[in-house]
C-alpha positions in Angstrom: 3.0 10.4 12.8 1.4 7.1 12.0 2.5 3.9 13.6 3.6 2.5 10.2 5.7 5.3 9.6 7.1 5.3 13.1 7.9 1.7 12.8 9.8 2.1 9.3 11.4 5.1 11.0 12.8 2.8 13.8 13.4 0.0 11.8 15.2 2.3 9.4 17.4 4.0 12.4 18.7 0.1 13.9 19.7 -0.6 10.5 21.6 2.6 10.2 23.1 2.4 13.1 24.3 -1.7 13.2 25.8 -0.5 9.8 27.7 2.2 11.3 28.8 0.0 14.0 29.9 -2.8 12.1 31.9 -0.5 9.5 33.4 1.6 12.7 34.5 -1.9 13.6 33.0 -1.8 16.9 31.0 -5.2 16.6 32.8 -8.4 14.5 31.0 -9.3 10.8 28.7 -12.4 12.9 27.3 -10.3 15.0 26.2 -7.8 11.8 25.1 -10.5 10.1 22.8 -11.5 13.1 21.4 -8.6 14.0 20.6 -7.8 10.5 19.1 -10.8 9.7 16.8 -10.3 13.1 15.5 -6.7 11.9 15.3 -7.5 8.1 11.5 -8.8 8.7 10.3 -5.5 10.9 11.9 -3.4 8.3 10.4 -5.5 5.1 6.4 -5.8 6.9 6.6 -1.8 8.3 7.5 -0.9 4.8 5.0 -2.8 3.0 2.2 -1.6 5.8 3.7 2.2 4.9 2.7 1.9 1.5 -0.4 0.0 1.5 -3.9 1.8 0.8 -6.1 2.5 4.0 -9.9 3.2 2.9 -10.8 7.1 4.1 -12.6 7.4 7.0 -14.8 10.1 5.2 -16.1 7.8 2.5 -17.0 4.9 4.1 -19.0 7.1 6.7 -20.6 8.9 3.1 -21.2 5.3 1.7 -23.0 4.4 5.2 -25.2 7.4 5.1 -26.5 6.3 1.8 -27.1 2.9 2.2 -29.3 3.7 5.5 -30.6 7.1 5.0 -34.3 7.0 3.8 
């Protein structure tokens, strides 16, 4: 698994689970709102770095054999 994907994945699971806990009543609304507030930036950057476009490995290695081959 990628390390975006992983970090979506855990960033995804805290959420989930400080939801839970707040509507279980186990932690007050302040204490949601905190915690939530902390993770909203790891969640909001690992999902933009899931979906952004990486450049194959293959073609740059192609375009590199071209440019220096004789």
């Amino acid at each position: 698994m990628e390390k975006h994907r992983r970090h979506l994945l855990i960033a995804s699971l805290i959420t989930a689970i400080v939801t839970i806990l707040y509507f279980a009543q186990l932690i007050q609304w302040i204490v949601t709102a905190v915690l939530l507030l902390l993770i909203f930036p790891y969640l909001s950057f690992s999902l933009f770095f899931t979906f952004i476009k990486t450049p194959k490995e293959d073609v740059a290695i192609d375009i590199m054999k071209r440019r220096y081959s004789t």
